[in-house]
C-alpha positions as CSV (number, residue, x, y, z in Angstrom):
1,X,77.9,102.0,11.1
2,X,77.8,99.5,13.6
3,X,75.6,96.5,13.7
4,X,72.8,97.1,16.2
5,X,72.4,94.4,18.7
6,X,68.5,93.5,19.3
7,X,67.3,91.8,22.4
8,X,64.2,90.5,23.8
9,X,64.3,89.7,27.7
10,X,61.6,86.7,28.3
11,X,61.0,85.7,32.0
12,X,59.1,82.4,32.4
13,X,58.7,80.3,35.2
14,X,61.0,82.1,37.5
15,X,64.1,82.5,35.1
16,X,65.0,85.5,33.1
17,X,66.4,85.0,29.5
18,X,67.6,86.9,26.9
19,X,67.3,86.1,23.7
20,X,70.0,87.8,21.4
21,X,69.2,89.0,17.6
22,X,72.1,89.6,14.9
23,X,75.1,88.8,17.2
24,X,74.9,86.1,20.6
25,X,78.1,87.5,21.9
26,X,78.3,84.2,24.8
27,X,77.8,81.5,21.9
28,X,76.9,81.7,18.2
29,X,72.9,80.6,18.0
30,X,72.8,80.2,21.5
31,X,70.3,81.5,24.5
32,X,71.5,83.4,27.3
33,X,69.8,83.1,30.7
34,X,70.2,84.6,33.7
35,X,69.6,82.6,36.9
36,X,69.4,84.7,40.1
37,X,70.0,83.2,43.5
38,X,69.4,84.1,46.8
39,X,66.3,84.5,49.7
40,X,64.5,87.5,48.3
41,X,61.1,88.2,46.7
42,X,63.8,89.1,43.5
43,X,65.7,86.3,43.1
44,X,64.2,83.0,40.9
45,X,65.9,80.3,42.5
46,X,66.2,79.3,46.6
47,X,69.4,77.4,45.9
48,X,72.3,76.7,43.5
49,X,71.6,73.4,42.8
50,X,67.9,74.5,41.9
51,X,69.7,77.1,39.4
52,X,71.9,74.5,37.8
53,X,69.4,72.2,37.1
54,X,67.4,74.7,35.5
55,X,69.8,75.4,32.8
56,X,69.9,74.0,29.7
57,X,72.3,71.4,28.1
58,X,72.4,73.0,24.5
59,X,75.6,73.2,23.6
60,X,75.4,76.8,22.4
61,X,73.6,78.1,25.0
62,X,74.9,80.2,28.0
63,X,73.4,80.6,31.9
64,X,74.7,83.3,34.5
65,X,74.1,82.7,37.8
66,X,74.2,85.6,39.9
67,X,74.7,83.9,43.4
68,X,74.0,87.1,46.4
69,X,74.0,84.6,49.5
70,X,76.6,82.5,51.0
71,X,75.2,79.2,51.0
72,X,76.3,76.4,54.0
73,X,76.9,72.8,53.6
74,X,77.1,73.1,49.8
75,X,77.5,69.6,47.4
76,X,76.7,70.9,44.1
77,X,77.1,69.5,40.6
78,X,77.2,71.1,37.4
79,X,77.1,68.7,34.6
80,X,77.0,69.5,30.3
81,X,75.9,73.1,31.1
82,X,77.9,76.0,30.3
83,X,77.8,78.0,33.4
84,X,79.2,81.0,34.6
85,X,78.7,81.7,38.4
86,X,79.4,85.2,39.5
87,X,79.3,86.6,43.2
88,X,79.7,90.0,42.6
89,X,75.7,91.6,43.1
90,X,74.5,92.9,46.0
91,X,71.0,91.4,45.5
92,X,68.9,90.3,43.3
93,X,66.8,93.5,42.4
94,X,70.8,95.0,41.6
95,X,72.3,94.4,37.9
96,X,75.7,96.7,38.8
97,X,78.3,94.6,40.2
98,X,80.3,95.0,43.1
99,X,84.0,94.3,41.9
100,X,85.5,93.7,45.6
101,X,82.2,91.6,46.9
102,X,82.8,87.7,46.8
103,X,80.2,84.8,47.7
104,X,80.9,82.2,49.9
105,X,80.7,78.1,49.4
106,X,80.7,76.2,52.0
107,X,81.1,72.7,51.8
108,X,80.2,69.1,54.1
109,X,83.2,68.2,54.6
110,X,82.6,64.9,53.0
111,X,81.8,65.7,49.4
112,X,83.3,68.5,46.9
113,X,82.2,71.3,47.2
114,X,81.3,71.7,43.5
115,X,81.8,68.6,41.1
116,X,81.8,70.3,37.2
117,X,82.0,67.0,34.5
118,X,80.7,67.0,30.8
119,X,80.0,63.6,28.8
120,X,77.7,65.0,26.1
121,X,78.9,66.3,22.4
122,X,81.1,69.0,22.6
123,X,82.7,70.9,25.0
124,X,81.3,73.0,27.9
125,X,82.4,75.9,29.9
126,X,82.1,77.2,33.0
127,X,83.4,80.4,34.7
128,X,83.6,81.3,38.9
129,X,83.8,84.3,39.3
130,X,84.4,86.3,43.2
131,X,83.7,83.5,45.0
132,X,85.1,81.6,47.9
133,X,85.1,77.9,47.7
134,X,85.9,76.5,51.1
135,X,84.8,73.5,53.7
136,X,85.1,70.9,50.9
137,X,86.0,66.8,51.8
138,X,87.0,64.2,49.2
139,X,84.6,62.7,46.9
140,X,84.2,59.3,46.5
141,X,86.2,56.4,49.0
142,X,87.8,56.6,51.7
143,X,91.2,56.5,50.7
144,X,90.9,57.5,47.2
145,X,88.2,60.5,47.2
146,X,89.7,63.3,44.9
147,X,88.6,67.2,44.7
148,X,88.2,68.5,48.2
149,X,87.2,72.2,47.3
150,X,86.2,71.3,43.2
151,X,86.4,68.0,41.2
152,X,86.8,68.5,36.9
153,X,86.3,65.9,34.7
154,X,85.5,65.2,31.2
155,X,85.6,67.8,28.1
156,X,85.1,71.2,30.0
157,X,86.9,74.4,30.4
158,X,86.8,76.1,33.7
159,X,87.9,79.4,34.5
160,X,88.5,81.0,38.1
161,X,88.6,84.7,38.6
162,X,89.1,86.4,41.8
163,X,88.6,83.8,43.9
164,X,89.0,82.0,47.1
165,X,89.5,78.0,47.1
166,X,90.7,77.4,50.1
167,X,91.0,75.0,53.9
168,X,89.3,72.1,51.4
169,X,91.0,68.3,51.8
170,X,91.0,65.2,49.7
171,X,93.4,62.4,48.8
172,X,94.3,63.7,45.3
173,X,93.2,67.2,44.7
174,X,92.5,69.1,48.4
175,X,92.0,72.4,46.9
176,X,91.3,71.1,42.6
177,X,91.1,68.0,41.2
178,X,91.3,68.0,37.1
179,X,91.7,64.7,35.6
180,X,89.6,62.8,32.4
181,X,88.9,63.5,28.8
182,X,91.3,66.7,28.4
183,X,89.6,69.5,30.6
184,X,90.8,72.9,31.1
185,X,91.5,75.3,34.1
186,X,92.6,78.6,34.0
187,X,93.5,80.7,37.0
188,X,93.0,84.7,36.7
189,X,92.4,88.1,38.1
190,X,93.9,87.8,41.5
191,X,93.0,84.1,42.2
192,X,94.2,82.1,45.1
193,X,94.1,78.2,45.9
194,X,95.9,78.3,49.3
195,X,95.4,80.5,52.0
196,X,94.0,83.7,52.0
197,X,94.9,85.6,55.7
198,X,92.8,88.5,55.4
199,X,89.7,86.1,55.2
200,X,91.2,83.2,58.0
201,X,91.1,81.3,55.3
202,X,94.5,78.2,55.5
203,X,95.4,76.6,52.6
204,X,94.1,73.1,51.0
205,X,94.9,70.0,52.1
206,X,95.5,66.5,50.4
207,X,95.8,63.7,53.2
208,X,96.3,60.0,53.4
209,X,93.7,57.5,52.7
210,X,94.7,54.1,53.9
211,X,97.7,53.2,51.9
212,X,97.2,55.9,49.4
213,X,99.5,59.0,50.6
214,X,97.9,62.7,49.6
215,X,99.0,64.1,46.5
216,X,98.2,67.7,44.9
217,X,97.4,70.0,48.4
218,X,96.3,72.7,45.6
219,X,95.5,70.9,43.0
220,X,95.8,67.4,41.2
221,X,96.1,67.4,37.6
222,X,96.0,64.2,35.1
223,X,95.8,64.3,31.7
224,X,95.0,67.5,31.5
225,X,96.0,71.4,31.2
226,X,96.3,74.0,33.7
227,X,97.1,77.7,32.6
228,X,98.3,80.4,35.8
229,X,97.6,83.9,34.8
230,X,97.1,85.9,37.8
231,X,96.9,83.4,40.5
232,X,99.1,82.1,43.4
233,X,99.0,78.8,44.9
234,X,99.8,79.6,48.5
235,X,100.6,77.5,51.8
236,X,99.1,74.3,50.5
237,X,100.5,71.0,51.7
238,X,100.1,67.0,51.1
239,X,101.9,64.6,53.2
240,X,102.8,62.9,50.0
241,X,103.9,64.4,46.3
242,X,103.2,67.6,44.9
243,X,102.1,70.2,48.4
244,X,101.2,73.0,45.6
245,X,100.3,70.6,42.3
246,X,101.1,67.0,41.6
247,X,101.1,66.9,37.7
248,X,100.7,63.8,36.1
249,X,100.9,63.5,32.1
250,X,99.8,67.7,32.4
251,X,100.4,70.4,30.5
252,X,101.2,73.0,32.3
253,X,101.1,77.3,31.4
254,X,102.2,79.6,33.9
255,X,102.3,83.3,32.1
256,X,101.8,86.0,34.4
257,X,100.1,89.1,32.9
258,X,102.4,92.6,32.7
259,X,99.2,94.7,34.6
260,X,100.0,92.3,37.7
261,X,103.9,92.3,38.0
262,X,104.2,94.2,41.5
263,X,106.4,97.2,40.1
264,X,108.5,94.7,38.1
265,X,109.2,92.0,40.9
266,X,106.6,89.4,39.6
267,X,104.4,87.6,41.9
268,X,105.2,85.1,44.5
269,X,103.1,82.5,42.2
270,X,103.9,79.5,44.5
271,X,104.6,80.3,48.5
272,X,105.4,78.4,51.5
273,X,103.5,74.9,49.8
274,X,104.7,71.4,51.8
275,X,105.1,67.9,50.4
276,X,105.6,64.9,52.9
277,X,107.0,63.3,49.4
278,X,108.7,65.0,46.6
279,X,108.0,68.7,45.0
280,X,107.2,71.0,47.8
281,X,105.6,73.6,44.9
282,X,105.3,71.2,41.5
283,X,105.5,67.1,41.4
284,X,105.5,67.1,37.6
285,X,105.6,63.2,36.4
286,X,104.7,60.6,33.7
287,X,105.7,62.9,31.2
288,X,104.0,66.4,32.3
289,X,105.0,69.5,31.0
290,X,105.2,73.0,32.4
291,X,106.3,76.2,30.5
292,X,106.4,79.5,32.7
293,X,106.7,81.6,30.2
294,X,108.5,85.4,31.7
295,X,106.9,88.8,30.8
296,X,106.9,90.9,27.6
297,X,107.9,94.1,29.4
298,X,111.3,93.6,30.6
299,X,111.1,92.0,34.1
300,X,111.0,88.5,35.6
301,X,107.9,86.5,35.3
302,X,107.8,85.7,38.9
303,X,109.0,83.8,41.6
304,X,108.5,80.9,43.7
305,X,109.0,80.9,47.9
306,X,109.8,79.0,50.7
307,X,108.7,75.8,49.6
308,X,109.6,72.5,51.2
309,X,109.9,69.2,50.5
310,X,110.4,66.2,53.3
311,X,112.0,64.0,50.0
312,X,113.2,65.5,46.8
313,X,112.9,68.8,45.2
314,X,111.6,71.9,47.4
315,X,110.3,73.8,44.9
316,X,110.2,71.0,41.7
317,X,110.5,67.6,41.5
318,X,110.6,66.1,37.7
319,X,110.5,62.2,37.3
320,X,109.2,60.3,34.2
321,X,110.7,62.3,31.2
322,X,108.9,65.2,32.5
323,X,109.8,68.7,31.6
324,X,110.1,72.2,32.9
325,X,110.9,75.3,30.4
326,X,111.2,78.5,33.0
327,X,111.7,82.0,31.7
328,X,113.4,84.9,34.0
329,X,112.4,83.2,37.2
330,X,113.5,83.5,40.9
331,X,113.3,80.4,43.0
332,X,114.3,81.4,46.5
333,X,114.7,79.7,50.1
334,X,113.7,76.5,49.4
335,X,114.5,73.3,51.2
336,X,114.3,69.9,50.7
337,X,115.7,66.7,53.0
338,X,117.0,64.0,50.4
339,X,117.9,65.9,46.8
340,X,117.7,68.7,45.4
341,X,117.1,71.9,47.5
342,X,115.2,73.7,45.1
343,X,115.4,70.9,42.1
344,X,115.0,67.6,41.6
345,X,115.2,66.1,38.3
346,X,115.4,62.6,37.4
347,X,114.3,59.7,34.9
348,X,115.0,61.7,31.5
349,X,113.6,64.9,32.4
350,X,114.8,68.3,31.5
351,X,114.8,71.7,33.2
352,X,115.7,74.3,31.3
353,X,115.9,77.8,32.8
354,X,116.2,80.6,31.1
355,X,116.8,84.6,30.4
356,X,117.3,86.5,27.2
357,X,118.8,89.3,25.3
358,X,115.8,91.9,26.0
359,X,115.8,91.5,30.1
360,X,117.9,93.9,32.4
361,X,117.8,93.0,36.1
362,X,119.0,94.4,39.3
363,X,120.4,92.0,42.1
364,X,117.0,91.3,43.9
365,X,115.3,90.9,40.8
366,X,117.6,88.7,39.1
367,X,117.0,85.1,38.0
368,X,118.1,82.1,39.8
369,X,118.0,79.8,42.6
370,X,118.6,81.1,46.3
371,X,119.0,80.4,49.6
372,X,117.9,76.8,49.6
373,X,118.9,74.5,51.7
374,X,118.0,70.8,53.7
375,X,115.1,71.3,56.2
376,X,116.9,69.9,58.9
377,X,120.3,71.9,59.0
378,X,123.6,71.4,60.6
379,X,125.7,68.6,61.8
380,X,122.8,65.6,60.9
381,X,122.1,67.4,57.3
382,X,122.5,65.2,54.5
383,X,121.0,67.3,51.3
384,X,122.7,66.2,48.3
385,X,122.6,68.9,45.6
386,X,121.9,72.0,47.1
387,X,120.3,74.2,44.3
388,X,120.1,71.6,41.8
389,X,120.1,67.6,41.6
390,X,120.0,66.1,38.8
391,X,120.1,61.9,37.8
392,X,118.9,58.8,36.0
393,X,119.3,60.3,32.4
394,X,118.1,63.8,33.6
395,X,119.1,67.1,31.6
396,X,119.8,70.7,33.1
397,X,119.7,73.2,31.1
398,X,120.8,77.1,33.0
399,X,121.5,80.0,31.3
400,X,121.4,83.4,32.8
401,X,121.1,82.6,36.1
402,X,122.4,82.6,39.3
403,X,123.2,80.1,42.1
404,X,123.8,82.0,45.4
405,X,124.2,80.9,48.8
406,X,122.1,77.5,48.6
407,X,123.5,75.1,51.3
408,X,123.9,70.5,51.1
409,X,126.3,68.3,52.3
410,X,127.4,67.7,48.6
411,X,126.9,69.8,45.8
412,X,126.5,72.9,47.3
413,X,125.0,74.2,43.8
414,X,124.7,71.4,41.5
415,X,124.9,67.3,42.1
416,X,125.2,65.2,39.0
417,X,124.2,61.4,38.9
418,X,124.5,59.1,36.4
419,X,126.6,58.3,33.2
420,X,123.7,59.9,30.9
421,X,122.4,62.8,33.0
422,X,124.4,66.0,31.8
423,X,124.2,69.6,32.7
424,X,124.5,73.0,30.2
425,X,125.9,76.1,32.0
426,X,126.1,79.5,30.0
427,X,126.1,83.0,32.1
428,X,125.8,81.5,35.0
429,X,127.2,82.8,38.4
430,X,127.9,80.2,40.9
431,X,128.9,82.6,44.5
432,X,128.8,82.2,48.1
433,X,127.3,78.2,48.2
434,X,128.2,76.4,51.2
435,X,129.0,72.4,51.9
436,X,128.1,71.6,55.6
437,X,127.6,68.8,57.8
438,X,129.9,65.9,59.2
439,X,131.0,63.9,55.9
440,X,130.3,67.2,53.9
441,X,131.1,66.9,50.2
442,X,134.3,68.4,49.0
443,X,133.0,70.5,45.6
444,X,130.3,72.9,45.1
445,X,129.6,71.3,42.1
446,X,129.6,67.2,42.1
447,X,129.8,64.7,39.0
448,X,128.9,61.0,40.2
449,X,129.0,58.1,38.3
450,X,130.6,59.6,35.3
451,X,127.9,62.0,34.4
452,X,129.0,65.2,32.4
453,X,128.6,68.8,32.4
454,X,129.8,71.4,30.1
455,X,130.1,75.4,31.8
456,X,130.5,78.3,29.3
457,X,130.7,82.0,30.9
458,X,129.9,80.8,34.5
459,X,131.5,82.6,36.9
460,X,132.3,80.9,40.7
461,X,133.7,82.5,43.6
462,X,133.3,82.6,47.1
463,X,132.2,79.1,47.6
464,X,133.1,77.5,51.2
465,X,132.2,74.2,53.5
466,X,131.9,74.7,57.3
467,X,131.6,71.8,59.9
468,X,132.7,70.8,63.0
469,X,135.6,69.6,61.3
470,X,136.2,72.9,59.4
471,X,135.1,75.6,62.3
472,X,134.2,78.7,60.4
473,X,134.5,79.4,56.8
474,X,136.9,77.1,54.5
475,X,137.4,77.0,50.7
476,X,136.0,73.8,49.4
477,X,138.3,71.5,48.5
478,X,137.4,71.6,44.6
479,X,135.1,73.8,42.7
480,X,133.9,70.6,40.2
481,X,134.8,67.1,41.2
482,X,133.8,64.5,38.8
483,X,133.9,60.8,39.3
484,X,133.9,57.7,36.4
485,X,135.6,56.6,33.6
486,X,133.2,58.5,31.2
487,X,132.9,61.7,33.5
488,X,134.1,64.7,31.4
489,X,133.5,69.1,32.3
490,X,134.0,71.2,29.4
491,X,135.1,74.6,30.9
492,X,135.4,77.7,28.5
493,X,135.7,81.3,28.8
494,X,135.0,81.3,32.5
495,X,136.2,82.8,35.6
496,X,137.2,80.5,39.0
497,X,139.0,82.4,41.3
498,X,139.5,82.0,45.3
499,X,136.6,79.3,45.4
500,X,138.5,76.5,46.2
501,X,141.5,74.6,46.9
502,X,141.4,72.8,43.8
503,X,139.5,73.9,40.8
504,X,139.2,70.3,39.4
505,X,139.1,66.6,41.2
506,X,138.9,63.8,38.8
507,X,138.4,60.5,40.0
508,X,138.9,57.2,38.1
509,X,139.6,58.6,35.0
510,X,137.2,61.7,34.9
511,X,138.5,64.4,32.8
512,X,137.8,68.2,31.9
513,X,139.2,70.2,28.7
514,X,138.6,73.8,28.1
515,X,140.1,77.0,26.9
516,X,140.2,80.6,28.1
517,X,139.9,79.9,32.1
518,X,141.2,82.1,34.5
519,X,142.1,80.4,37.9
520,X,143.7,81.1,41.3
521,X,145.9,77.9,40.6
522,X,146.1,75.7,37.0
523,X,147.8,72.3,38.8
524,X,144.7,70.7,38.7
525,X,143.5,72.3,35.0
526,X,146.7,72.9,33.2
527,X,145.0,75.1,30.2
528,X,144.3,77.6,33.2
529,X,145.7,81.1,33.4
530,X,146.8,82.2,36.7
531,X,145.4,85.9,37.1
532,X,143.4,87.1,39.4
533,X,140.1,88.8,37.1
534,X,139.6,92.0,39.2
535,X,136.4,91.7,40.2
536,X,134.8,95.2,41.3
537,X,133.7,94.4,44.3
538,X,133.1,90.7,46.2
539,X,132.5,91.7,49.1
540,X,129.3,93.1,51.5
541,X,125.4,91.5,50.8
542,X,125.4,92.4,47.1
543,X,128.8,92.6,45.6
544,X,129.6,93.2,42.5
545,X,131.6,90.3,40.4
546,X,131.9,91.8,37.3
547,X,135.3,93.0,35.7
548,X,137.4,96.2,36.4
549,X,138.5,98.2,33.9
550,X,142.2,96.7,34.1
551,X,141.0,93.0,34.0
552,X,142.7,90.7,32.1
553,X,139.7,88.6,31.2
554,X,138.6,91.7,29.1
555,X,138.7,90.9,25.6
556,X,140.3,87.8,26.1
557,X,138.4,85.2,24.5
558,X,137.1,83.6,21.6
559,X,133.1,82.8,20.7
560,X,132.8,79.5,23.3
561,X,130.3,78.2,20.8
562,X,127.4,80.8,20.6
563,X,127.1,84.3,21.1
564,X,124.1,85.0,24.1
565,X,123.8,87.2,26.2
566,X,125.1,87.6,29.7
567,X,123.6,87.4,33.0
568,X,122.4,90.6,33.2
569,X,120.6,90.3,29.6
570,X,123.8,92.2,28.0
571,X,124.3,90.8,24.4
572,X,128.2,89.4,23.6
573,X,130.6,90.7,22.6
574,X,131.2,93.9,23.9
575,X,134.1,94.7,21.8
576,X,136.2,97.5,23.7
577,X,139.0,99.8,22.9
578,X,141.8,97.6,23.9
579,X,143.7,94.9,21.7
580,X,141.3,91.2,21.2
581,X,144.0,88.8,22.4
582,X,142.2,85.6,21.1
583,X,139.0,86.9,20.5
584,X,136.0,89.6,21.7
585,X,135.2,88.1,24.3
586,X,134.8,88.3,28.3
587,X,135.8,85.6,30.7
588,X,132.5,84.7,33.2
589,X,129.4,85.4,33.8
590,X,129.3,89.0,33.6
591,X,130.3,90.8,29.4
592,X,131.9,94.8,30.1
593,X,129.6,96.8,28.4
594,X,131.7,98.7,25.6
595,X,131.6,102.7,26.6
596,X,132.2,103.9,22.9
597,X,131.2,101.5,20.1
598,X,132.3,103.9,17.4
599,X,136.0,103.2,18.8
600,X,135.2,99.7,19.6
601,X,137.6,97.1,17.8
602,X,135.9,95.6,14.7
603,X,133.5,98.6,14.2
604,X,134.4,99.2,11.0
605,X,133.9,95.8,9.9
606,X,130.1,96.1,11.1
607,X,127.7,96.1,8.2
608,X,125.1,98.8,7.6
């Protein structure tokens, strides 16, 4: 039998406020109130502000504001209450929400819109719900005011649900500013920061003040964590770091949830964001850390979109042993002026991105970096790395994952700096890059100062460099070029074939060592085989690079040091019916899939 739930409803001195018997399902002991807000003979309170103030401080105790007017020229603070602020009633006689009504903040233009803070014992919550925050100006100095649309300090947790924050500036923060003793924000249920088109609504802004350049258009987070459920961060800009969020010493959770994944292509979580500095979508520095975790039903857990970035990074900039850990994710047309196209990762970060054994994909749901390129394009371009730069100590981490038709003067895919900055390729196809401009580079992929990379199953093909010096299409004039002493590519079980001239450059003293490589030419990598792999089908706007039937990089090789699965999620090996030469394994990116495993070679060794 369930427990009954008792209530008494007490209304005294214009507030309504239940008091719960047996079970207090907002908090244990505590009182729930309920503050309504608007202009008729219903409602208890004329103003927001009024409503705040009226609710109480106890740590246990709860008030809901139902807000049913759009309030102008809005500066309000919330401080050690927990709050929740809900836009969804038509008025205040009405206790049935409307699902698809929101509410309306509008700010001064010189203050935040609404500052949320707590400095008393224990933590406090407060949850915005259907509204739209807009209007909003810095808080504080000129030249250092933070939080143009919300500013969150101290030990509170704020949640956002389907709502608007929005054409709000600031110096750090124009759409959020997070920062203090560990506070919280969660985004959910369909939230935008950024621009919402259907309401004329632009995105948030984070501008210069004096000699301090804007950081964080969407948000600006320090020292604290910030968790993306359903939410975008969408045409946001800052004419310094970070035009969708500028992280510093953050933890970061991006983890969309399966009822929102748009038939299986994920969400555009971060679109079309500008940075004057470095990160067009993410600035994550001073040791931030950022984990966009894919979802549990099979698909990609979203993608990132025409972002830009005047300095490094289009989508993501990493500095300060900052990390990003990025599951089944699409980054796509990108762009960036100095480094990186879509990455940027530097000072003894690491970006590791990632598939696994349980995903399938199809080609315009596949992960991987796409289409990014230098903002300004042709002749005067000088974008070094074009999907990927990495230096100072940095770490790159790819598996699963594709690099296809990104565009930089050097590195068309991948630019290496630095005698400790290394890179870890497994299943990785590297197609259709291209060098370009004047004194374009000569390699898709480029190892500088004797840093180090080591490639196992990548597959590359089709890579060219166009100039005036090269009119039309031209084969790079090596697939990896590494320069230094101490520069070294390990290159196993992989397929490079018509991609370059060369497939390997060393310069002063660089070397590369490997096993089971099939190449259009081995005078440059002796341990090569010359065979061409028999790719289905390399032509049109989606061919197909994985092997024939007849290929001879079909059972060809042994384990290259692990056993994971291959760009399209297919587990290795696919042991077929044809003799192992020296081991199970396919060459490249792309495993056969075994038509009969009862006739497979090695079946009946398998265990039961």
């Amino acid at each position: 039998m369930p427990i009954p739930r008792w209530l008494r409803v007490v209304r005294r001195r214009g507030m309504a406020t239940l008091m719960f018997f047996v079970i207090a399902p907002a908090h244990a002991g505590g009182v729930l109130a309920i503050h309504r807000v608007g202009a008729d003979a219903a409602c208890d309170f004329a103003t927001l502000q009024a409503a705040i103030n009226a609710a109480s401080t106890q740590a246990d105790d709860l008030t809901i504001i139902r807000l049913v007017t759009s309030p102008n020229n809005v500066a309000a603070t919330a401080f050690d209450r927990n709050l929740e602020i809900d836009g969804r009633y038509a008025d205040c006689a009405s206790d049935t929400p409307v699902d698809t009504a929101r509410r309306t903040l509008s700010g001064t233009g010189g203050d935040s819109v609404l500052r949320i803070a707590s400095s008393m014992a224990g933590r406090r919550s407060v949850t915005l719900r259907n509204l739209v925050i807009r209007d909003g100006g810095p808080f504080g100095a000129v030249g250092t005011g933070i939080g143009g649309g919300m500013t969150i300090t101290g030990p509170v947790d704020v949640e956002i649900l389907d709502s608007r924050i929005g054409d709000n500036a600031s110096n750090r923060g124009g759409g959020i500013y997070i920062a203090g003793s560990q506070p919280t924000l969660a985004l959910d249920r369909n939230t935008i920061v950024g621009a919402d088109e259907t309401l004329g609504l632009p995105g948030n802004r984070a501008v210069a003040g004096g000699s301090e350049p804007g950081r964080g258009g969407g948000i600006y987070c320090a020292g604290a964590s910030v968790t993306i459920h359903d939410a975008r961060l969408r045409t946001n800009s800052a004419d310094g770091d970070g035009g969708g969020i500028d992280a510093s010493d953050c933890r970061l959770l991006i983890e969309p949830r399966p009822e929102f994944t748009d038939a299986g292509n994920g969400f555009v979580t971060f679109y079309l964001n500008s940075a004057g500095g470095n990160g067009g979508a993410m600035n994550l520095r001073d040791g931030s850390e950022a984990f966009w975790r894919s979802l549990p039903t099979g698909h990609f857990g979203g993608r990132a979109s025409g972002n830009r970035a005047i300095g490094r990074g289009g989508a993501v900039h990493l500095a300060d042993a900052s990390d990003l850990v990025g599951d089944w994710l699409r980054f796509e047309d990108h762009g960036a002026d100095d480094r990186g196209g879509s990455f940027a990762v530097e000072g003894a970060s690491n970006l590791i991105l990632r598939g696994g054994a349980g995903f399938r994909c199809i080609d315009t749901d596949c992960p991987g970096i796409f289409g990014t390129r230098g903002i300004t394009e042709g002749e005067s371009a000088t974008l070094i790395g074009g999907a990927v730069y990495a230096g100072s100590g940095a770490n790159v981490d790819l598996r699963q994952q594709r690099l296809y038709e990104n565009y930089a003067e050097n590195g068309s895919a991948l630019h290496l700096a630095g005698s400790s900055t290394t890179a870890d390729l497994r299943s990785v196809l590297i197609a259709r890059n291209l060098l370009y401009g004047v004194g374009n580079g000569t390699s898709t992929i480029e190892l500088t100062t004797s840093a180090k990379v080591q490639m196992r199953y990548v597959t590359m093909m089709g890579n060219f460099r166009a100039s005036n010096q090269f009119p039309g299409l031209a084969l790079a004039a090596s697939s990896i070029r590494a320069n230094g002493s101490a520069a070294t590519v390990e290159l196993r079980n992989s397929l490079v074939w018509n991609d370059a001239e060369l497939v390997f450059r060393g310069l002063v003293g660089a070397a590369i060592s490997g096993s089971c490589v099939y190449a259009h030419e081995n005078g440059s990598f002796g341990s090569a085989t010359v065979a061409d792999p028999l790719y289905v089908d390399t032509t049109g706007t989606t061919p197909d690079f994985s092997l024939e039937a007849a290929s001879p990089a079909l059972d060809r090789c042994a384990t290259s040091g692990t056993n994971e699965a291959d760009i399209f999620g297919l587990a290795r090996p696919q042991d077929l019916m044809r003799p192992d030469f020296s081991g199970p394994f396919d060459a490249g990116a792309i495993e056969r899939p075994s038509d009969d495993r009862i006739f497979a070679d090695g079946f009946e060794l398998q265990a039961f």
